[in-house]
C-alpha positions in Angstrom: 22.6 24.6 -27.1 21.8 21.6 -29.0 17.9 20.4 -29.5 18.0 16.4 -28.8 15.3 14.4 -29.6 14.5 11.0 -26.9 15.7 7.6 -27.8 13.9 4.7 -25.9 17.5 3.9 -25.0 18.4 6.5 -23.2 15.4 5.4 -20.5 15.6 3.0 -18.0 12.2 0.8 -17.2 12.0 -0.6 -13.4 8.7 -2.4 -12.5 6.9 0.7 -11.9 9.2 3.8 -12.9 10.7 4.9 -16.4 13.8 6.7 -15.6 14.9 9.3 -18.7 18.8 8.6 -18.0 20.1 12.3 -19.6 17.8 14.1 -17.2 17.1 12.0 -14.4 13.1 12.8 -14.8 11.2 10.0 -13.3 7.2 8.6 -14.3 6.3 6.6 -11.0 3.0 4.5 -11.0 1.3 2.0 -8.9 1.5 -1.5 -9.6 -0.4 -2.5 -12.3 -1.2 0.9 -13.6 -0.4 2.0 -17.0 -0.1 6.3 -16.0 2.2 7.4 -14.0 0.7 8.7 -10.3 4.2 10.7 -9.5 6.3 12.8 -12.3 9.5 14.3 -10.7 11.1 16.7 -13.9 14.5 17.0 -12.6 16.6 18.6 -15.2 14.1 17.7 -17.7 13.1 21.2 -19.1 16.3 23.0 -18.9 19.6 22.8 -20.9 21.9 20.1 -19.0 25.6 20.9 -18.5 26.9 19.4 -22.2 24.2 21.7 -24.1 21.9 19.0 -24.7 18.3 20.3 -24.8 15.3 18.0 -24.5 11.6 18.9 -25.2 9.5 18.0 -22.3 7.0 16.5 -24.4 9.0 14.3 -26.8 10.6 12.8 -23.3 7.5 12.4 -21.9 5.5 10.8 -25.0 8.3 8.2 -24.9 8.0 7.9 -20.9 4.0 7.5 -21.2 4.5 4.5 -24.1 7.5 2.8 -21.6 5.2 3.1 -18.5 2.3 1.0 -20.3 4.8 -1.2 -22.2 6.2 -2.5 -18.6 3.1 -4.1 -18.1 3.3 -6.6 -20.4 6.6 -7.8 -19.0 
């Protein structure tokens, strides 16, 4: 089991969801809203088949700073 810390590169930023690619966890908000309304974990939280092993809160610090970010696009 390997501790990884988030990159902002392994996220993905649609117009209203930041996607953390490794785990597939998902921040969903309404348009125009900086905090996510929906958070769906996936495999966020548990070691993913390779051995990587991400801390919930480092992803989701990175997720929180994405989600307002967007909306200056």
């Amino acid at each position: 089991m390997a501790i990884k810390h988030p990159t902002e590169d392994e996220f993905e930023v649609r117009e209203n969801t930041v996607i953390h690619k490794p785990t597939n966890a998902r921040w969903t908000a309404y348009p125009g809203v900086a905090e996510a309304h929906l958070y769906t974990p996936s495999r966020l939280g548990s070691v993913l088949p390779n051995g990587d092993d991400y801390r919930e809160h480092e992803v989701g610090a990175i997720a929180r700073k994405l989600m307002l970010e967007r909306l200056g696009r």
